[in-house]
C-alpha positions in Angstrom: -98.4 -20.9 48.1 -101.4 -22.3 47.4 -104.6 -22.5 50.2 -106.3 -25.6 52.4 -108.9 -25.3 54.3 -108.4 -27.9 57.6 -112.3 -28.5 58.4 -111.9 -29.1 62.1 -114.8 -31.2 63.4 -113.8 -33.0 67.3 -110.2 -32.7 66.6 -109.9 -29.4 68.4 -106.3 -29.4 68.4 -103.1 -28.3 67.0 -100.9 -30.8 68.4 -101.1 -34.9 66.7 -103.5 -33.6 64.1 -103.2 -36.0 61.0 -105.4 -33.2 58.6 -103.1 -30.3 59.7 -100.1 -32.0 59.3 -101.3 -33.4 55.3 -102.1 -29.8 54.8 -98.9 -29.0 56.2 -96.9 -31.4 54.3 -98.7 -30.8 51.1 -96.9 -27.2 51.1 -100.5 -25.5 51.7 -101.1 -22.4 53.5 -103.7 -23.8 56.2 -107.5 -22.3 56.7 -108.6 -23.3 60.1 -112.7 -24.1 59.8 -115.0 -25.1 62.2 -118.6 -25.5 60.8 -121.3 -25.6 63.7 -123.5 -28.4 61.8 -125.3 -29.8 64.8 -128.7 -31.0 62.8 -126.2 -33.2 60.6 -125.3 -35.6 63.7 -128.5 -37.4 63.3 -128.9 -39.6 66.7 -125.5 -38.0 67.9 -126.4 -34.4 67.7 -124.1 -32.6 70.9 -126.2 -32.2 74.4 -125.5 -29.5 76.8 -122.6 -30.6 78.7 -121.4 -31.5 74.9 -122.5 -28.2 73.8 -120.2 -26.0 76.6 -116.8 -28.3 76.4 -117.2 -27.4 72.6 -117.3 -23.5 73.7 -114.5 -23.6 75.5 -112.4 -26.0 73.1 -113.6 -23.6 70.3 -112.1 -20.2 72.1 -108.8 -22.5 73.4 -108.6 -23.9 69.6 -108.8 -20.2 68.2 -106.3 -18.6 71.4 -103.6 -21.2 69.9 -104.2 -20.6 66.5 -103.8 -16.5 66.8 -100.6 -17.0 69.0 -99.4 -18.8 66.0 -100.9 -16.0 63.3 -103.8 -17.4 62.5 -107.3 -17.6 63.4 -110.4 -20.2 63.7 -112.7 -19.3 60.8 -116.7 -19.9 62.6 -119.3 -21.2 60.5 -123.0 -22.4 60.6 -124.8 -24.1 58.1 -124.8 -27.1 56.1 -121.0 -28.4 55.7 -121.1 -29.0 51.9 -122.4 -25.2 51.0 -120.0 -23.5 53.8 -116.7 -25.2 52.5 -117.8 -24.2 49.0 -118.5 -21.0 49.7 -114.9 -21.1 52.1 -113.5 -22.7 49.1 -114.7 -20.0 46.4 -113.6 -17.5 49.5 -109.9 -18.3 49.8 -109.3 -20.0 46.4 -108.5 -23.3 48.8 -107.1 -25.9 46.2 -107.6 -28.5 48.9 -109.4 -29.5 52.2 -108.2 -32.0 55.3 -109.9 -33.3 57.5 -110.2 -35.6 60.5 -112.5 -38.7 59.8 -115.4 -39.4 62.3 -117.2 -42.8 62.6 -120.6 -42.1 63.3 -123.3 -43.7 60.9 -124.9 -40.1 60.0 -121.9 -38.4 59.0 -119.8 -41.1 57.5 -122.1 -40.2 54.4 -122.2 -36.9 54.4 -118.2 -37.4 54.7 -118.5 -39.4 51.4 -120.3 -37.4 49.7 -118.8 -34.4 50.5 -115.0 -36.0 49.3 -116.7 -36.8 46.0 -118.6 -33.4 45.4 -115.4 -31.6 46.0 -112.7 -33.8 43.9 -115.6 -33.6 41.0 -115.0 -29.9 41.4 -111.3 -30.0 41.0 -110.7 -29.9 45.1 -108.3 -32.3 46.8 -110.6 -33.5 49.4 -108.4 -35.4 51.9 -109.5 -37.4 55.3 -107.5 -38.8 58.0 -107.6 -41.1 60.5 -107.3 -38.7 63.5 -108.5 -40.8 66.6 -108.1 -44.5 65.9 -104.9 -47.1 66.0 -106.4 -48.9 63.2 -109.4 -47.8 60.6 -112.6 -50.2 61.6 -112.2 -51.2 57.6 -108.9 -52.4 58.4 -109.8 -54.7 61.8 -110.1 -58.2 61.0 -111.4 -61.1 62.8 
């Protein structure tokens, strides 16, 4: 079976995850990631109170995933170079993840799906908060 990272970002969860479930469907073998990436949040970067519910949800996140055999895979760093290195790591063929709105990371998100389908990686986002995609809305 071939390997998927699932980049975890404020989706913390196991349960009604979109990029878990592609991964899933897709017949991959699932790499839980969480990349601690604060500085790339521009005006949105995490405060304290942010800062220990993430703790918390991080070491609930990772209790889950070893019950089920697994295990949250910590990183720090800039997300591009720690899912290529991940990537180069596992032989991942593919990573999911969840989409995020804010204006400093929907380009990073962009850029990042491009850098890795122009390597040969199925770079998949999903729409893991929102009834309907902003793009989609309509007046």
């Amino acid at each position: 079976m071939s390997v998927a990272l699932v980049w975890f970002r404020r989706d913390l969860r196991l349960q009604d995850n979109p990029a878990l479930q592609a991964a899933l469907d897709a017949g991959h073998v699932p790499v839980p990631v969480y990349i601690h990436a604060p500085h790339e949040e521009g005006d949105w970067a995490p405060g304290g109170a942010s800062n220990a519910w993430l703790h918390r949800s991080l070491a609930a996140l990772d209790a889950d995933l070893r019950a089920r055999g697994s295990a949250l895979v910590l990183c720090h760093g800039d997300s591009q170079a720690e899912l290529e290195r991940l990537i180069a790591q596992t032989g991942a063929v593919a990573v999911h993840w969840n989409r995020k709105y804010e204006p400093a990371t929907q380009p990073r998100d962009a850029s990042i799906k491009r850098i890795l389908r122009e390597q040969g990686v199925d770079a998949q986002s999903c729409n893991g908060s929102l009834l309907f995609e902003p793009w989609d809305v309509a007046t």
